[in-house]
DRENTINU-275109 format. One record per atom (N, C-alpha, C): residue number from 1; residue in three letters; atom name; x, y, z. Coordinates in Angstrom, 3 decimals, always signed. Atoms other than C-alpha are relative to their C-alpha. Layout:
DRENTINU-275109
- k r a x y z
- NUM ALA CA X Y Z
...
END
This chain:
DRENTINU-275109
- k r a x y z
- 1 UNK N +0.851 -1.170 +0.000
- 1 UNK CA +0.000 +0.000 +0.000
- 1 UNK C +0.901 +1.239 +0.000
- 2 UNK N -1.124 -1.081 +0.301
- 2 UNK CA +1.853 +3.313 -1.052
- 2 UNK C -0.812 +0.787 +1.124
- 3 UNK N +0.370 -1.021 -1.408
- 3 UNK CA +1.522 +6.447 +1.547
- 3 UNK C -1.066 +0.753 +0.061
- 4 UNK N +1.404 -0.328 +0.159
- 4 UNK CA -1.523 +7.903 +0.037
- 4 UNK C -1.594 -1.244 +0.461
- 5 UNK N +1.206 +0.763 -1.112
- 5 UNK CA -3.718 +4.794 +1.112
- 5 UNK C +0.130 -0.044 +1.044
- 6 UNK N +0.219 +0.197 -1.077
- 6 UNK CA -2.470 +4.703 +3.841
- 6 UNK C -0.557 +0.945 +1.053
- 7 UNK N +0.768 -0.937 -0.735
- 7 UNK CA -3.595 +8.161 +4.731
- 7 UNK C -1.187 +0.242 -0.006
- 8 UNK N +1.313 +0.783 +0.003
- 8 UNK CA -6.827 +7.408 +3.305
- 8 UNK C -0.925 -0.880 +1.191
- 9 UNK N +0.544 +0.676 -1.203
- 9 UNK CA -7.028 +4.535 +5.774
- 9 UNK C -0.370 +0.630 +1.175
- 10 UNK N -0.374 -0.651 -1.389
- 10 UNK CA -5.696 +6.394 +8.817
- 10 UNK C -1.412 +0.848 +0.209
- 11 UNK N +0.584 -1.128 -0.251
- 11 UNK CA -8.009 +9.187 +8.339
- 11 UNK C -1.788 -0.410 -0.125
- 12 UNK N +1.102 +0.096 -0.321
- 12 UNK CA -11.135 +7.177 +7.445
- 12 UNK C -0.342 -0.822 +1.409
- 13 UNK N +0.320 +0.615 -1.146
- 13 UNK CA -10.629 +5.176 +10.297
- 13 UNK C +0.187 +0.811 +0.961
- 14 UNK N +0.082 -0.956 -1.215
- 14 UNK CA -10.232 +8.166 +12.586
- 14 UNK C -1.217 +0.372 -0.083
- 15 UNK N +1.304 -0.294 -0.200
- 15 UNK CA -13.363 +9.283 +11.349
- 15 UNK C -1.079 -0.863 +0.565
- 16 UNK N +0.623 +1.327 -0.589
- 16 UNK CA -15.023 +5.979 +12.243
- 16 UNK C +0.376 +0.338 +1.749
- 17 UNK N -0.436 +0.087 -1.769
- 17 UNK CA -13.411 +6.273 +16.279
- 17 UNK C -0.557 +1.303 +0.074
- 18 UNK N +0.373 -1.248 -0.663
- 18 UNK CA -14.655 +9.910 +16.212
- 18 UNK C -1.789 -0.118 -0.371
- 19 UNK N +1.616 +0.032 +0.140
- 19 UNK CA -18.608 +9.112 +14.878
- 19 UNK C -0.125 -1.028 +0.878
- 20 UNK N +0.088 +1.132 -1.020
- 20 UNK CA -18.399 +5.967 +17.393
- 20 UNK C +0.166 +0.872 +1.485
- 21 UNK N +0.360 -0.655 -1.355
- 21 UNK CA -17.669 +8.639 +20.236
- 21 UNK C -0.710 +1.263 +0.190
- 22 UNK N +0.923 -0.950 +0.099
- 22 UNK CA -19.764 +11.249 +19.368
- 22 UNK C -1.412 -0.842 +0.235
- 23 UNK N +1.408 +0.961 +0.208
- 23 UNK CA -22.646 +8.316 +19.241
- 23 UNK C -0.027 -0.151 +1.444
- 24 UNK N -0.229 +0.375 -1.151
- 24 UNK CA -21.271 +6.914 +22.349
- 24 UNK C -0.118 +1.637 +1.147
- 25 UNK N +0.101 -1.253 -0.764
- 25 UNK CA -21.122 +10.410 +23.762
- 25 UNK C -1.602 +0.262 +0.879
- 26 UNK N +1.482 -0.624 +0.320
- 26 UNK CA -24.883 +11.410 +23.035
- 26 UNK C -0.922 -1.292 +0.814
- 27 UNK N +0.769 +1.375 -0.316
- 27 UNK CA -25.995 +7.764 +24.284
- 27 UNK C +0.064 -0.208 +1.387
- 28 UNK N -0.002 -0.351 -1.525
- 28 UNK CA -24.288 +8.115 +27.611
- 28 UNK C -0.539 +0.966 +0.604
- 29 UNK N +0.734 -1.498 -0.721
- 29 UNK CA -25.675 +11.738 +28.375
- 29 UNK C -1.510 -0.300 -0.075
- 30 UNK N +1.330 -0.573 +0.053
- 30 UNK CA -29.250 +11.039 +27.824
- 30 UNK C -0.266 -1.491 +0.690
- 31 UNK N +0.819 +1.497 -1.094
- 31 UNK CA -29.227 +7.221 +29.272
- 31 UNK C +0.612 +0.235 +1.591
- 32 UNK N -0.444 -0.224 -1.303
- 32 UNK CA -27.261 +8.580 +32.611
- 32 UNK C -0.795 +1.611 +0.785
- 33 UNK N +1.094 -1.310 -0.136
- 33 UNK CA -29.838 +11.788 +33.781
- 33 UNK C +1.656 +1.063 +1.136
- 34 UNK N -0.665 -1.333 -0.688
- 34 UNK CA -26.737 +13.402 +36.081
- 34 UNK C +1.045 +0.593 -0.909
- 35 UNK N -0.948 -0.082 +1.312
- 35 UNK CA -24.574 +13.659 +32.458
- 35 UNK C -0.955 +0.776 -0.542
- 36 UNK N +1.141 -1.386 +0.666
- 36 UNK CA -27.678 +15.116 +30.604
- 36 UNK C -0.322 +1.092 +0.676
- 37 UNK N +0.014 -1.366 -1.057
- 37 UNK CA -28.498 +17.619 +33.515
- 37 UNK C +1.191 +0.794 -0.100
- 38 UNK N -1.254 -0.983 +0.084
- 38 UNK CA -24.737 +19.030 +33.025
- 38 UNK C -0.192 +0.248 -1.290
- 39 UNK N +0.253 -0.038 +1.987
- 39 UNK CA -25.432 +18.880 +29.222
- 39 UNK C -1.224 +1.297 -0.208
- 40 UNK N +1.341 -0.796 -0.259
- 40 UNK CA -28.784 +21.017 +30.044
- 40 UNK C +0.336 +1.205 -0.310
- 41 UNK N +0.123 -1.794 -0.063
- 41 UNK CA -27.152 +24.541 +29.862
- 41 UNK C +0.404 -0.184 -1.692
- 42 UNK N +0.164 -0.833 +1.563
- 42 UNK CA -27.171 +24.183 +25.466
- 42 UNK C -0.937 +0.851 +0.019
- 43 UNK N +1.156 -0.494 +0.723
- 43 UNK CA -28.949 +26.646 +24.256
- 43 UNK C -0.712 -0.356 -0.776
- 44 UNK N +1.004 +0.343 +1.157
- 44 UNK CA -31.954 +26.311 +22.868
- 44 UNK C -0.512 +1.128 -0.913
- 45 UNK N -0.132 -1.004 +1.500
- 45 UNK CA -32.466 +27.765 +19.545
- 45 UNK C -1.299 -0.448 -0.845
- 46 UNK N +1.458 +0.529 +0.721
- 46 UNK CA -35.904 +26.147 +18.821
- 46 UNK C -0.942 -1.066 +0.868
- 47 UNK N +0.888 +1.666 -0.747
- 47 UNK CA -38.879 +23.714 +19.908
- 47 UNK C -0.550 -0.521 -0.893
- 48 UNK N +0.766 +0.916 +0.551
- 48 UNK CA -39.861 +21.150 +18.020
- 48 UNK C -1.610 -0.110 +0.467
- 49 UNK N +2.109 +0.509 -0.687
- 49 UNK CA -44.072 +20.551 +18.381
- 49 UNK C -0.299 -0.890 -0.843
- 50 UNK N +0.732 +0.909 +0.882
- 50 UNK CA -45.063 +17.371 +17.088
- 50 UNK C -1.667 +0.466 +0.512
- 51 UNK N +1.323 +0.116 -0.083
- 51 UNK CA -49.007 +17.801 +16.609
- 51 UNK C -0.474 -1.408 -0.210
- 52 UNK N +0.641 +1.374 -0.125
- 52 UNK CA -51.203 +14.644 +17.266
- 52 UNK C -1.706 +0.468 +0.240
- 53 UNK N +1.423 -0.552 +0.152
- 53 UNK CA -55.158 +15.018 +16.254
- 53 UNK C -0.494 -1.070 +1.543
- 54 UNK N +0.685 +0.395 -1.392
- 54 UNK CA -57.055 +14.269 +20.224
- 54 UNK C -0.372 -1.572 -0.996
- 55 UNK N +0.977 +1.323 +0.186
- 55 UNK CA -58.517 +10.788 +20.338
- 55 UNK C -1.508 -0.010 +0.568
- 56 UNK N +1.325 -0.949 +0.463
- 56 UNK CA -62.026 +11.085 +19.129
- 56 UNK C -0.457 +0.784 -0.386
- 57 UNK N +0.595 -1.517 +0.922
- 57 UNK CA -61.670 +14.006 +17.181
- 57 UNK C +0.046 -0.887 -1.794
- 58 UNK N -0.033 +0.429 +0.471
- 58 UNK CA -62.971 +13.312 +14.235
- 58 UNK C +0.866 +0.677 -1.468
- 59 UNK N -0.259 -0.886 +1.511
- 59 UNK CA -61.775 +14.172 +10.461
- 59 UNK C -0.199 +1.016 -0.586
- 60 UNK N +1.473 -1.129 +0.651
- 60 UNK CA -64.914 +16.342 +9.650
- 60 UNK C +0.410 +1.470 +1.004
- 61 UNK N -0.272 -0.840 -1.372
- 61 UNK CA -63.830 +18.022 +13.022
- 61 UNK C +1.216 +1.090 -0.292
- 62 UNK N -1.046 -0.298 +0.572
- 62 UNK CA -60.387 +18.864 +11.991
- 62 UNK C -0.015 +0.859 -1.257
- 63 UNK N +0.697 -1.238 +1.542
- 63 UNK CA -61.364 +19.899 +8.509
- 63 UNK C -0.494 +1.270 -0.514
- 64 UNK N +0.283 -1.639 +0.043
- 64 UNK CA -63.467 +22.482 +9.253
- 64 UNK C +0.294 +1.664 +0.563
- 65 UNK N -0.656 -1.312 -0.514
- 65 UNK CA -61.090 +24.389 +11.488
- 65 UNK C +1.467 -0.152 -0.913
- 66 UNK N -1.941 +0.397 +0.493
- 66 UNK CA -57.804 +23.503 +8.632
- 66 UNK C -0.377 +1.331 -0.386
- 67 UNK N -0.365 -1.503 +0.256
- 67 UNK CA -58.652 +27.049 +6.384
- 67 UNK C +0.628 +0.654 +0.798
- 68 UNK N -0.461 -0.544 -0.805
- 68 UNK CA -58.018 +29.031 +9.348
- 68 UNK C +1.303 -0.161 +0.580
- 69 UNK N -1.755 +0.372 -0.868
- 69 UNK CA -55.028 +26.851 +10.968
- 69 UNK C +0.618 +0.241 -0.952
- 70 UNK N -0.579 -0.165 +0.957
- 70 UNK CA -53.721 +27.165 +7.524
- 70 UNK C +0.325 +1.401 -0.218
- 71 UNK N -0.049 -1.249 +0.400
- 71 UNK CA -54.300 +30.652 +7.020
- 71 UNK C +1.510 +0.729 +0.853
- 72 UNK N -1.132 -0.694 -0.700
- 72 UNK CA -52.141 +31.688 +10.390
- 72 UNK C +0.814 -0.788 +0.101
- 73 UNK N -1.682 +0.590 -0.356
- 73 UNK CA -49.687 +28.898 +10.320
- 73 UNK C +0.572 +0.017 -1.050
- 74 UNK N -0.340 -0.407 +0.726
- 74 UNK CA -48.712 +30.427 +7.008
- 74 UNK C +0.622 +0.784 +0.263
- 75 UNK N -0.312 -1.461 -1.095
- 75 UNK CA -48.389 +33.901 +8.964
- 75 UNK C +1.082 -0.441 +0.212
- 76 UNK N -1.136 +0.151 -1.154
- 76 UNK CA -46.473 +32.329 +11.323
- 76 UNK C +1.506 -0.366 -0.487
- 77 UNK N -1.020 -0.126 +1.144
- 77 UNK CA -44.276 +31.008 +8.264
- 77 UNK C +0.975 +1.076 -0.346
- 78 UNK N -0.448 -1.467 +0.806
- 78 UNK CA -43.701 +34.187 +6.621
- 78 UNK C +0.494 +0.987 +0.804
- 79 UNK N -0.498 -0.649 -0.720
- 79 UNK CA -42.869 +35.965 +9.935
- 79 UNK C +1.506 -0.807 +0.590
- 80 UNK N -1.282 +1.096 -0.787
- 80 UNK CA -40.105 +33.850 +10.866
- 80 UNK C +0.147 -1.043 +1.108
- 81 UNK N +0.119 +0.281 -1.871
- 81 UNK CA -41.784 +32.102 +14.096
- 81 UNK C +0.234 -1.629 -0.478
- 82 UNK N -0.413 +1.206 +0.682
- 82 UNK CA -42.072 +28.535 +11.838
- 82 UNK C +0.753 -0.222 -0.667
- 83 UNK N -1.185 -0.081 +0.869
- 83 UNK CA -39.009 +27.755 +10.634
- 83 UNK C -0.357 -0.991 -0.799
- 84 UNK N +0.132 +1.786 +1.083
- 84 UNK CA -39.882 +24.004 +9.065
- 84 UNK C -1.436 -0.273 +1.041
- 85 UNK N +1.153 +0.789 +0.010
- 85 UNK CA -43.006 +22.101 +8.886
- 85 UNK C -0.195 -1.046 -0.829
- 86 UNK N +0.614 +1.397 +0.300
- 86 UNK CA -43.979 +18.706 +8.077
- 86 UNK C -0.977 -0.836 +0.336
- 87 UNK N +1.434 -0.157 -0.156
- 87 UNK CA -46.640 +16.913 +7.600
- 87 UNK C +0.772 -1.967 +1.017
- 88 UNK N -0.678 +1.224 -0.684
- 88 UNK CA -45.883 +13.169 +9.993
- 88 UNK C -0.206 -1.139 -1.110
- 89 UNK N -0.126 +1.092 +1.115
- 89 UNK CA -45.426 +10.105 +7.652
- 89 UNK C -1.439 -1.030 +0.068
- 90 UNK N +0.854 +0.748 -0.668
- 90 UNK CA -48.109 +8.461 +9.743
- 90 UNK C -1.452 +0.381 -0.115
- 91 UNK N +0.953 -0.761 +0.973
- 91 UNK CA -50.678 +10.793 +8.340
- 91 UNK C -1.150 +0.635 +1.334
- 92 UNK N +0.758 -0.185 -1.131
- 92 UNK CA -51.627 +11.313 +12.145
- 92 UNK C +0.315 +1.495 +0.643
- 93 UNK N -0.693 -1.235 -0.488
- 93 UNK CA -50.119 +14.993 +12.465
- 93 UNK C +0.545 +0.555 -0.736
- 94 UNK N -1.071 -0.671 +0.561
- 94 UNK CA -47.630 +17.357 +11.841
- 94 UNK C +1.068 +0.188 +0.870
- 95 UNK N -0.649 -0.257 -1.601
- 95 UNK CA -44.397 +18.503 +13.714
- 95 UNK C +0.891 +1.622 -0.846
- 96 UNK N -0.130 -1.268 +0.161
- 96 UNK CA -43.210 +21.982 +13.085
- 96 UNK C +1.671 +0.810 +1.368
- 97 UNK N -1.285 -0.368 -0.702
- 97 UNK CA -39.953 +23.442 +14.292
- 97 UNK C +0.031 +1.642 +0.350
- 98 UNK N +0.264 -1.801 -0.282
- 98 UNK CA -40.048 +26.995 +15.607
- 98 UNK C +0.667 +0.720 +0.456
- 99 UNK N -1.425 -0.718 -0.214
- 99 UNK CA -37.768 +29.674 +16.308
- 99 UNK C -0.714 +0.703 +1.702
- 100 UNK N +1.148 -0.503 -1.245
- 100 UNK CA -39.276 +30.087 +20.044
- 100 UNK C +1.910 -0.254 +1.176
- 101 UNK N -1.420 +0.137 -0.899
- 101 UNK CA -36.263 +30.909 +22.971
- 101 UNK C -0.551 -1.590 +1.081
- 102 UNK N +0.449 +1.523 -1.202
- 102 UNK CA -38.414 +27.916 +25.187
- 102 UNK C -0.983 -0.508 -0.034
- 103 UNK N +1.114 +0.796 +0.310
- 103 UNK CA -40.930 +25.507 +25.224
- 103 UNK C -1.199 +0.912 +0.578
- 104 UNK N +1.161 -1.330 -0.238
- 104 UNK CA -43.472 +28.544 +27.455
- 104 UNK C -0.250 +0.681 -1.410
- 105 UNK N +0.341 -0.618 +1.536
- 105 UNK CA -42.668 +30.061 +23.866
- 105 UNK C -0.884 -0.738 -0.978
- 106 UNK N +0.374 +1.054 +0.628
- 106 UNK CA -43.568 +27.362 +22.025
- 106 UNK C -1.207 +0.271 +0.379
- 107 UNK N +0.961 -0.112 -0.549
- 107 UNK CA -46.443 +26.766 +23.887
- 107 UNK C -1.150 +1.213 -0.053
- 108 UNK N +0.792 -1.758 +0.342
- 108 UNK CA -47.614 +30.633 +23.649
- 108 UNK C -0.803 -0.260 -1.537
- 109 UNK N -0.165 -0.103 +1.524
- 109 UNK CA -47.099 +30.398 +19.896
- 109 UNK C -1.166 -1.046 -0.493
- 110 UNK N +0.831 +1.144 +0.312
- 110 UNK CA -49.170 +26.882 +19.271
- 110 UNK C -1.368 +0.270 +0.522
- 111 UNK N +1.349 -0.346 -0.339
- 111 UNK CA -51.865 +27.611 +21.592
- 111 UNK C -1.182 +0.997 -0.848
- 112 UNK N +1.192 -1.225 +0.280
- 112 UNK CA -53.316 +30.661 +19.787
- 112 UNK C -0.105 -0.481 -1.371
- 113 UNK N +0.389 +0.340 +1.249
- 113 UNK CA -53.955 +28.660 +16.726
- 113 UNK C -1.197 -0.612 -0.432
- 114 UNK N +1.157 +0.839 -0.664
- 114 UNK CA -57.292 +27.298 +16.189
- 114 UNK C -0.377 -1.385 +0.078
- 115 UNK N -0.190 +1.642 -0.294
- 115 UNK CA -56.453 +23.481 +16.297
- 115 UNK C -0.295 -0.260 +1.498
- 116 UNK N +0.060 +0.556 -1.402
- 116 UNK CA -55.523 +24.202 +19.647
- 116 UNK C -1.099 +0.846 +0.902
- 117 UNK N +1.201 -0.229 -0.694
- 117 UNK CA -57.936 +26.463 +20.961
- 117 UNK C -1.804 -0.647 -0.043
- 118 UNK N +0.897 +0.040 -0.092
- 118 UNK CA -60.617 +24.674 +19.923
- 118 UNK C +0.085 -1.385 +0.731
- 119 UNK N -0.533 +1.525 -0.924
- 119 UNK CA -58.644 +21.241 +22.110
- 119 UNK C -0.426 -1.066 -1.022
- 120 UNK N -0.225 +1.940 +0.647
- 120 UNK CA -58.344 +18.896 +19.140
- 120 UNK C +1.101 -0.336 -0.406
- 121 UNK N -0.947 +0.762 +0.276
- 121 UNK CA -55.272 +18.356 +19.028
- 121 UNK C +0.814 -0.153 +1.468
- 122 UNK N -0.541 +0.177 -1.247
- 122 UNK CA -52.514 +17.096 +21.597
- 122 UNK C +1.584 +0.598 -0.473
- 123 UNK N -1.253 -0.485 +0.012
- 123 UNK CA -48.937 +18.613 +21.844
- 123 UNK C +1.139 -0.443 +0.194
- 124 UNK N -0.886 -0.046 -0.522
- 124 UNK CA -45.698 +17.704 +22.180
- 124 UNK C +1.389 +0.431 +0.201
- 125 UNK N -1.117 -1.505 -0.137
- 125 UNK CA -43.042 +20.319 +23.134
- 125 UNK C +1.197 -0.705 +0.098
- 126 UNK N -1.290 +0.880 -0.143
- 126 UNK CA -39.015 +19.306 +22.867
- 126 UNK C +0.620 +1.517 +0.033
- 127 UNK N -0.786 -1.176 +0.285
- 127 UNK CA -36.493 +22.401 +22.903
- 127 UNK C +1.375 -0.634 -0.587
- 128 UNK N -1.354 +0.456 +0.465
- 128 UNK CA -33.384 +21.563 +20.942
- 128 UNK C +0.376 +0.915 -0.120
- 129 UNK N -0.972 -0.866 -0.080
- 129 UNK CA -30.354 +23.386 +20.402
- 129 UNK C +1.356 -0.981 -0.528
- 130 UNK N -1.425 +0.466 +0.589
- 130 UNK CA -26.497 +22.541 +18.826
- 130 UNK C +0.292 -0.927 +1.035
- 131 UNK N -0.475 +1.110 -0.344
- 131 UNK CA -25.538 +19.150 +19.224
- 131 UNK C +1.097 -0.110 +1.188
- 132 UNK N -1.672 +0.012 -0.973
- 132 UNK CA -23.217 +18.942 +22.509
- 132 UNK C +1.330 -1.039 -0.219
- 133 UNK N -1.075 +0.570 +0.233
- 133 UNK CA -20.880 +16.314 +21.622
- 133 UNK C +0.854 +0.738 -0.925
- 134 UNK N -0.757 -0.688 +0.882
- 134 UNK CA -19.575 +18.548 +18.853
- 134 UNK C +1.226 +0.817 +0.353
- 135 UNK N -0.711 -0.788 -0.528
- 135 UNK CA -18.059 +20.225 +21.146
- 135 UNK C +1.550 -0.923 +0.372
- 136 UNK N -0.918 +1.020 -0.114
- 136 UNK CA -15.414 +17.458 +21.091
- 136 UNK C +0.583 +0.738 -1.101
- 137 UNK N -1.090 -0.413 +1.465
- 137 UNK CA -14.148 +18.562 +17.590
- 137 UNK C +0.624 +0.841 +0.400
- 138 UNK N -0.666 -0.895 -0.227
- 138 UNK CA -13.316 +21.612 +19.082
- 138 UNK C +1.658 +0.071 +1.260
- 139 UNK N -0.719 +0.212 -0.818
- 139 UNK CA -10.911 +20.326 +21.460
- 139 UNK C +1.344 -0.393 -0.548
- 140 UNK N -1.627 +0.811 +0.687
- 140 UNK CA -7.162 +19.673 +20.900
- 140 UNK C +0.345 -1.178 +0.765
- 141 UNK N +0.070 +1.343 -0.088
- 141 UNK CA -6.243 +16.210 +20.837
- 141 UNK C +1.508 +0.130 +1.524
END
């Protein structure tokens, strides 16, 4: 093997030991709760809201308040508050990513829409923020 594969090798196999402890990183902090609690001060830079239609709401139900949810979660688009939206694969929702400083934000923001004021749908709030293991790259070896 001349010196160019071998730096090839070297370097994809470093990348391999560094996505194996970035995995391993992320896997220990969230399955050990006093590792994620020190992990806790990322900033958050968004909340995820998966939407989930109530159980027992029906279709017809939903339907006739979509114009409206449509109308302002367009708004909310075009102002910058929804950054991404999707519709769930499962055909049971949506989940919507939002530029909110905390899930109270979040929460503010979702509520005044009329899905949720009229209680047919169910919520679920996440706050994410930049990956903490990354913060490994930045470190000298």
């Amino acid at each position: 093997m001349n010196r160019t594969g071998e730096t090839r090798a070297m370097k994809a196999i470093r990348n391999v030991i560094l996505a194996l402890t970035l995995t391993l990183t992320g896997v220990t902090s969230m399955a050990d709760p006093s590792l994620a609690q020190t992990q806790a001060t990322s900033p958050t830079t968004g909340v995820m809201v998966i939407l989930t239609a109530k159980a027992g709401v029906t279709r017809e139900q939903i339907m006739a308040v979509m114009p409206d949810e449509i109308r302002q979660t367009v708004q909310l688009y075009l102002n910058g508050t929804v950054r991404e939206w999707y519709s769930r694969s499962d055909g049971r929702g949506a989940v919507f990513l939002l530029d909110a400083k905390d899930v109270a934000e979040g929460h503010a923001i979702m509520d005044a829409l009329p899905l949720a004021r009229q209680d047919l749908i169910d919520h679920e709030y996440i706050a994410v923020g930049p990956l903490m293991p990354l913060r490994l790259l930045m470190t000298k070896p």
